[in-house]
C-alpha positions as CSV (number, residue, x, y, z in Angstrom):
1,X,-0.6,8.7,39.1
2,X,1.4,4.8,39.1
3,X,-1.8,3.9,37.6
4,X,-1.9,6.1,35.0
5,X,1.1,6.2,34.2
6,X,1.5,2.4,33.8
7,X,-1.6,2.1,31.4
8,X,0.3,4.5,29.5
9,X,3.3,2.2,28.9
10,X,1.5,-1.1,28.2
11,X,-1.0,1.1,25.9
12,X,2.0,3.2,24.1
13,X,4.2,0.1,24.3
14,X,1.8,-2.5,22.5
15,X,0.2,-0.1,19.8
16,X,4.4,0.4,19.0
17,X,5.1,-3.2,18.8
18,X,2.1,-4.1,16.7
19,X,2.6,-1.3,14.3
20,X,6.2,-2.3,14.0
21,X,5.0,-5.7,13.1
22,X,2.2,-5.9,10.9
23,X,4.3,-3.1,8.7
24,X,7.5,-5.6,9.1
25,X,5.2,-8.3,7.3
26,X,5.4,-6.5,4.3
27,X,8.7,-3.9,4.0
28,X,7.5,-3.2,0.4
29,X,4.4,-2.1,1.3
30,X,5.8,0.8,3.3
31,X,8.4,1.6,1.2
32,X,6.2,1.8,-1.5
33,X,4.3,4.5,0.7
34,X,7.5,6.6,1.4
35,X,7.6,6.7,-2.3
36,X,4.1,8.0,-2.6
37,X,5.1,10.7,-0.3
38,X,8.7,11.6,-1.6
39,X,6.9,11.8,-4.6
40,X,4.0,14.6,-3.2
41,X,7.1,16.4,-2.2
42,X,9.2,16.0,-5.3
43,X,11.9,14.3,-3.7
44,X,13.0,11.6,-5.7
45,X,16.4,11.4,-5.2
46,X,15.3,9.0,-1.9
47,X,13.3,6.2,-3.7
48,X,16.3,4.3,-4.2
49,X,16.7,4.4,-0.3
50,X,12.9,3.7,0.7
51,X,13.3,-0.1,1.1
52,X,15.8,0.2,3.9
53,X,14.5,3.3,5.5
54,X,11.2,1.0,5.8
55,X,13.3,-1.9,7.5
56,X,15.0,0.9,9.6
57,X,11.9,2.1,10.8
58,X,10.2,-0.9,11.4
59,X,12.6,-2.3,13.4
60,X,12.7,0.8,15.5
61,X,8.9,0.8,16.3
62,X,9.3,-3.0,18.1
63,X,12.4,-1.9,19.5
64,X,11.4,1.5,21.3
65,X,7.8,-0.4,21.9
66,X,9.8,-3.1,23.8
67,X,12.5,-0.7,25.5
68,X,9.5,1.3,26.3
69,X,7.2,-2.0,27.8
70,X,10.9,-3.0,30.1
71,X,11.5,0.6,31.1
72,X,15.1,0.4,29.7
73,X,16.8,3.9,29.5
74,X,13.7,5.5,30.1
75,X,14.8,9.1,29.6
76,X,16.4,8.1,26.6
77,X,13.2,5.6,25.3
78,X,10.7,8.4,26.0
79,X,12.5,11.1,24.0
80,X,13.0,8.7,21.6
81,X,9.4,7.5,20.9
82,X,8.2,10.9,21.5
83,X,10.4,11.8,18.4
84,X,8.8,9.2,16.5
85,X,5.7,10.1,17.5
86,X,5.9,13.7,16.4
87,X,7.4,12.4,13.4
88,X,3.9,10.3,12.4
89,X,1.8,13.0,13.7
90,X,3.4,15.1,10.7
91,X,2.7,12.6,8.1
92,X,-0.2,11.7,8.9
93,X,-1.5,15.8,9.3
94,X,0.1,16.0,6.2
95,X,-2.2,13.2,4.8
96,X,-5.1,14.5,6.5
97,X,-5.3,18.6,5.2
98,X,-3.5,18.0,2.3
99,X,-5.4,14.4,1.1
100,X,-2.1,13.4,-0.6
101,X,-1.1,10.6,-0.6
102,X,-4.8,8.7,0.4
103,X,-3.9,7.3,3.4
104,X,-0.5,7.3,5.3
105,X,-0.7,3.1,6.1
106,X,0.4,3.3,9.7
107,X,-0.8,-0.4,10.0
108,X,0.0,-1.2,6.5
109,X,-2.2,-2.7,3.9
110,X,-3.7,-5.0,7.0
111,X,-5.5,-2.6,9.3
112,X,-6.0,0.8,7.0
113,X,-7.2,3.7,8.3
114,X,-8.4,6.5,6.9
115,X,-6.5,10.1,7.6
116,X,-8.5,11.7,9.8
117,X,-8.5,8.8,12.3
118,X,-4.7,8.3,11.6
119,X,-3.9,11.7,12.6
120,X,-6.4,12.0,15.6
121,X,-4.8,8.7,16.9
122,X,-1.3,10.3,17.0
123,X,-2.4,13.2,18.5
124,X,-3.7,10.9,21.4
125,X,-0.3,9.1,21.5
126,X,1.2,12.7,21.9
127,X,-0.4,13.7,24.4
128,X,-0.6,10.5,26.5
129,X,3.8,10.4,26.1
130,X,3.5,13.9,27.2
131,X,1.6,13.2,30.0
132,X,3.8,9.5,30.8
133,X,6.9,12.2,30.2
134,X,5.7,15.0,33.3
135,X,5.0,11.9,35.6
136,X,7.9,10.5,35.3
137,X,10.4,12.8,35.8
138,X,9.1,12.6,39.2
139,X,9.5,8.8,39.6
140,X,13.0,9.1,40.4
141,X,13.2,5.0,41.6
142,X,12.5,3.7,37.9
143,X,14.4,0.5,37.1
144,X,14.0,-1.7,34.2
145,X,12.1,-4.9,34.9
146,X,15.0,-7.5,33.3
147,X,18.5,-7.3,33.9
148,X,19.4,-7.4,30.5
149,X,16.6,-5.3,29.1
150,X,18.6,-3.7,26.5
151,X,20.3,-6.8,25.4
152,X,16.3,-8.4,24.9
153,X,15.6,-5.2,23.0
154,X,18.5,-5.2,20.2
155,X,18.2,-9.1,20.3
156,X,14.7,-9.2,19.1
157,X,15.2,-6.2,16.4
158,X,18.0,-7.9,15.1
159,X,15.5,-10.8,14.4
160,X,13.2,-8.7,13.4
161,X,15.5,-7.4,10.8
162,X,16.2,-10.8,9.9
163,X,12.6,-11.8,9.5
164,X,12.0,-8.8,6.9
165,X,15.3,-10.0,4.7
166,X,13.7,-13.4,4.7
167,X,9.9,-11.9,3.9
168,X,11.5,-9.7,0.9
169,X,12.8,-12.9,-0.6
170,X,9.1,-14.9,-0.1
171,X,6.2,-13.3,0.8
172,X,4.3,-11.7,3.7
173,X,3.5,-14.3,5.7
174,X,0.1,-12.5,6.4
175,X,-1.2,-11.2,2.9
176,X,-3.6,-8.3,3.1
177,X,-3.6,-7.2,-0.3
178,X,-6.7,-7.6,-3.6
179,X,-4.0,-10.0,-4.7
180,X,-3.7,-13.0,-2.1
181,X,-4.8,-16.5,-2.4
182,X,-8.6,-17.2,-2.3
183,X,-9.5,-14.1,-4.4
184,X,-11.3,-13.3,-7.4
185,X,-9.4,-11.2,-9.6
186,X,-12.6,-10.9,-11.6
187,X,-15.0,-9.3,-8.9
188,X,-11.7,-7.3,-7.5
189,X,-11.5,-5.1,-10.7
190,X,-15.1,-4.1,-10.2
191,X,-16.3,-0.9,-8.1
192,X,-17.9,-2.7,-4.9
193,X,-21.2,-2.8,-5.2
194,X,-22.4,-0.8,-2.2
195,X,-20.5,2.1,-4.2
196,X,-22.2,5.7,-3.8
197,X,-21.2,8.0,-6.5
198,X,-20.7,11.6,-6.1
199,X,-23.7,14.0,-5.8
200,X,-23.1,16.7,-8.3
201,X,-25.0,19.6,-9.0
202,X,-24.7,21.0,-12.7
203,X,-24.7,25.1,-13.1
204,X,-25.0,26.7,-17.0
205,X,-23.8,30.1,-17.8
206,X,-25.0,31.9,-20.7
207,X,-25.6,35.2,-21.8
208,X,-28.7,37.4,-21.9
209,X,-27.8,40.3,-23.7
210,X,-25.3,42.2,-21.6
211,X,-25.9,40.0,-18.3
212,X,-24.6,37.2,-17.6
213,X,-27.5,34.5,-15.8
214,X,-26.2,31.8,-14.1
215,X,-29.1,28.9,-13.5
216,X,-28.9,24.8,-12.6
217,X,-30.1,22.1,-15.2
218,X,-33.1,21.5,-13.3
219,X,-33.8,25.7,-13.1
220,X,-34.0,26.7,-17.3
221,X,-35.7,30.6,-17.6
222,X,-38.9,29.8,-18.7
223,X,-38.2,32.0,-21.6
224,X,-35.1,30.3,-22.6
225,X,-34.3,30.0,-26.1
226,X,-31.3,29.4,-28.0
227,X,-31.7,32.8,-30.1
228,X,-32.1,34.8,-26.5
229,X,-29.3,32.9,-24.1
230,X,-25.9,32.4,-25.2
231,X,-23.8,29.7,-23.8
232,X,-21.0,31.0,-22.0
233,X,-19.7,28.0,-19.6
234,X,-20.8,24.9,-17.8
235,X,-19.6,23.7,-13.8
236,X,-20.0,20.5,-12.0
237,X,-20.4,20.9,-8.1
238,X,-19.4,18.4,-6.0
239,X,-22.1,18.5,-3.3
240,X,-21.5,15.1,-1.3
241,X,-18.3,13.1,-2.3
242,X,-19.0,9.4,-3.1
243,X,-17.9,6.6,-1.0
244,X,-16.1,2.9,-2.4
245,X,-15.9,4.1,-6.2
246,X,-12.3,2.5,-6.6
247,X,-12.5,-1.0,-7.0
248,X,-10.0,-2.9,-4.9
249,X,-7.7,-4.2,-8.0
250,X,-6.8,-1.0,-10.0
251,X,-4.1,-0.5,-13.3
252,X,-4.7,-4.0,-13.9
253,X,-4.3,-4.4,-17.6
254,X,-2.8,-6.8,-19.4
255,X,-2.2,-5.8,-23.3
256,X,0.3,-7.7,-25.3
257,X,1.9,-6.8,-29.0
258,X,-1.5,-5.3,-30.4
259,X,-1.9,-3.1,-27.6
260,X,-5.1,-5.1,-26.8
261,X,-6.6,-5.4,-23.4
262,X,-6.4,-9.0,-22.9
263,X,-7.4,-9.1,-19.2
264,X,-11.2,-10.4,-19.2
265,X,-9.9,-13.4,-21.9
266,X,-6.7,-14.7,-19.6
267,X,-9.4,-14.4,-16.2
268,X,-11.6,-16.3,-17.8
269,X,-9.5,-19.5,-18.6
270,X,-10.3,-22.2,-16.6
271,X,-6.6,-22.6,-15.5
272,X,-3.6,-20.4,-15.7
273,X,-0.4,-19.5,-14.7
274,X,0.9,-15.6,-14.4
275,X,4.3,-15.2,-13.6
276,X,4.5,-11.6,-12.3
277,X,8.1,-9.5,-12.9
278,X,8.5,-6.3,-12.3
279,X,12.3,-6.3,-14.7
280,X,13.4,-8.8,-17.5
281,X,16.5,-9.0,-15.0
282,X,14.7,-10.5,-12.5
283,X,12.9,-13.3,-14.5
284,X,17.1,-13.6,-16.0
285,X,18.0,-14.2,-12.5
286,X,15.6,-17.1,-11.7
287,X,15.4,-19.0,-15.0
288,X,16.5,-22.1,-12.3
289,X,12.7,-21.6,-11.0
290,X,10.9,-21.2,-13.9
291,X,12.9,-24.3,-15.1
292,X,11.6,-25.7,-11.7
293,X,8.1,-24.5,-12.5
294,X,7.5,-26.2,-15.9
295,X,9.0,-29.3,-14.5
296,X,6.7,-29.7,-11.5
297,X,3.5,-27.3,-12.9
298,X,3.8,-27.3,-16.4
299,X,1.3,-29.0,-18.3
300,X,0.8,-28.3,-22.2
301,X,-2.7,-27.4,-21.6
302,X,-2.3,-24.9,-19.2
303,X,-1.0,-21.5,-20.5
304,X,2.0,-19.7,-19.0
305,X,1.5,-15.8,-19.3
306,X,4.5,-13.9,-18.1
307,X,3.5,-9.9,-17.0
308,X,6.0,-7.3,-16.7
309,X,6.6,-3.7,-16.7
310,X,9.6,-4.2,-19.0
311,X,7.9,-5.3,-22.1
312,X,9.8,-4.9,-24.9
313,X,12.7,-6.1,-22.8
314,X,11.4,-9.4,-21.5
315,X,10.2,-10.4,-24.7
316,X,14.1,-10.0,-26.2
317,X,15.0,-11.9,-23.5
318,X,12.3,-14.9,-23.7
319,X,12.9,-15.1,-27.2
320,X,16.4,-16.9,-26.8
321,X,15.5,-19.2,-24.6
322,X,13.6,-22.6,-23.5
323,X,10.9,-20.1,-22.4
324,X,10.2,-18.3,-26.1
325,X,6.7,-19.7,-26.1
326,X,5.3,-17.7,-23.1
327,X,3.1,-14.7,-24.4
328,X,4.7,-11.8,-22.4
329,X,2.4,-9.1,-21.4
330,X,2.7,-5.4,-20.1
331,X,1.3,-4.6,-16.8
332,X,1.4,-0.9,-14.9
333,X,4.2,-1.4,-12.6
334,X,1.9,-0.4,-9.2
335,X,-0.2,-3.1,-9.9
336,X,2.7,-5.5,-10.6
337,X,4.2,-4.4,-7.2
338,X,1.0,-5.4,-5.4
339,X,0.2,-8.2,-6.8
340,X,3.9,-9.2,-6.6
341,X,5.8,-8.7,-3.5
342,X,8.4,-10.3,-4.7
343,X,9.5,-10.3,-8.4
344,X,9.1,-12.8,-9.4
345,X,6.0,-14.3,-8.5
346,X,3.9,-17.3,-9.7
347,X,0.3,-17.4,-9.5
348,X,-2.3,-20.7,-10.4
349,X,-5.9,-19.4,-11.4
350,X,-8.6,-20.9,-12.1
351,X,-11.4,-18.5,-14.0
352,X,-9.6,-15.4,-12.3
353,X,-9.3,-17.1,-9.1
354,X,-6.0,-17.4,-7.1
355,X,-5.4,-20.4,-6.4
356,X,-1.8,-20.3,-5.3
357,X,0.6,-17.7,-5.0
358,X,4.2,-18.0,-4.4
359,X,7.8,-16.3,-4.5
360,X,10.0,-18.0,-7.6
361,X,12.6,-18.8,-4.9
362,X,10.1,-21.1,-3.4
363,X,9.8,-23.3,-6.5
């Protein structure tokens, strides 16, 4: 039973602490997801709130993980992470019966995984906590393995809640998403090409005097005619769902004061610079880095594009200032918050290729 029971804690302990920090790489990302499903439940009242619930949570994964791994409080640490654990397992059934949202990014946009394996996987954590739980109850000679084991445990989420206010200013330091340096905007829009569309099968309805005859396209009465059968409704069947028909890059647009898609044109120029921003507020707020930018960056023959969510608003605020010759472009704001972690952010391309990526901060 000791040996059980210790591969249990490493196991339960590690998974914890990973999950906490791949997910505290990129706070956004998983706020963005408790949006997704405050949204499916039509509670919107809490999006305001999401970015530090994320922190919250993150911080309390690597901290339970690494009470858990130094058997500090035990009674208290296995309640605790059994909580939690019941807690995902919800979620991620939710995810799984309901399909909404997609996925419910347990490891973030690093490691996804689809719902069924997501929910299967805390099932498995339940019952291995349950089982760690019954075994030691009877181990009445536990004893943490540092002195101090609580002190460790709070020390290291305090940094770790320091790490995420630092990666919310910059950027993950490990970028998973469609949007990080080395890749081609261009090919990223497109549906992969190992793409399998769905299998459909079409059924017709019409009418034959007073009976209704229901028949495929590939099954037409022989003595069909247009006179004889009267159309009464058509149905697609989904028979096999298609796999990869999203392209990676999605809602990325970029139309200007015609309304015109302007996308292909700007990812196409052999050098550019986007400057990504989810509010005018935001670009107000850093006009020292942009100043920063056209000193170091700026060259007259590369053009600046800015891309925003707030349109109308960021071009009554360019137009005022040193930065009046920047086209401004709308952008949905989903693909603005990938592509930008932080608002803003600066991107080089070359033909749709990113170059570099940074946070304005870091200019």
């Amino acid at each position: 039973m000791r040996g059980i029971s210790l591969f249990i804690r490493y196991f339960v302990s590690i998974l914890f602490v990973f999950s906490g920090l791949i997910k505290a790489n990129d706070p956004k990302g998983l706020s963005f997801k408790m949006q997704e499903f405050f949204e499916v439940w039509g509670v919107h009242g809490l999006n305001d709130y999401t970015l530090y619930l994320a922190v919250i949570l993150n911080t309390a994964e690597i901290v339970l993980g690494v009470a858990l791994f130094l058997k500090w409080k035990p009674s208290l640490t296995n309640k605790a992470i059994l909580g939690l654990v019941l807690f995902f397992t919800f979620l991620t059934g939710y995810t799984y019966w309901t399909g909404l949202p997609k996925n419910c990014g347990c490891f973030g946009d690093c490691l996804p995984l689809t719902p069924q394996i997501s929910f299967f996987k805390d099932v498995v954590l339940t019952l291995l906590l349950l089982i760690y739980i019954f075994i030691h109850k009877k181990d009445t000679s536990s004893k943490p393995i540092l002195l101090y084991s609580g002190f460790y445990s709070f020390f290291l989420g305090f940094l770790i809640v320091l790490l995420q206010i630092y990666l919310l200013a910059h950027l993950p330091i490990l970028d998973c998403l469609p949007f990080k340096e080395g890749s081609d905007l261009v090919e990223g829009r497109k549906v992969p090409s190992n793409a399998v569309p769905d299998s459909t099968v079409i059924y017709f309805t019409y009418q034959k005097g007073k009976e209704l005859v229901r028949f495929t396209a590939n099954d037409f009465p022989s003595d069909f005619t247009s006179q004889t059968y009267k159309f009464v409704k058509r149905e697609d069947h989904i028979i096999r769902k298609g796999k990869n028909m999203e392209p990676p890059i999605k809602g990325f647009y970029l139309t200007g004061v015609t309304n015109t898609d302007s996308t292909d044109i700007i990812l196409q120029l052999p050098t550019a610079i986007l400057i990504f921003s989810e509010r005018a507020n935001d670009l107000k707020e850093n006009f020292s880095a942009l100043d920063r930018l056209a000193l170091q960056e700026y060259n007259p023959a590369i053009p600046v594009f800015i891309v925003t969510a707030q349109f109308e608003e960021t071009r009554k605020l360019l137009s005022s200032t040193r930065f009046s010759g920047w086209p401004v472009f709308k952008c949905d704001l989903k693909a603005i918050q990938t592509a930008a972690r932080t608002s803003p952010c600066i991107y080089l391309l070359s033909k749709g290729k990113v170059v570099r990526k940074k946070a304005a901060v870091d200019f």
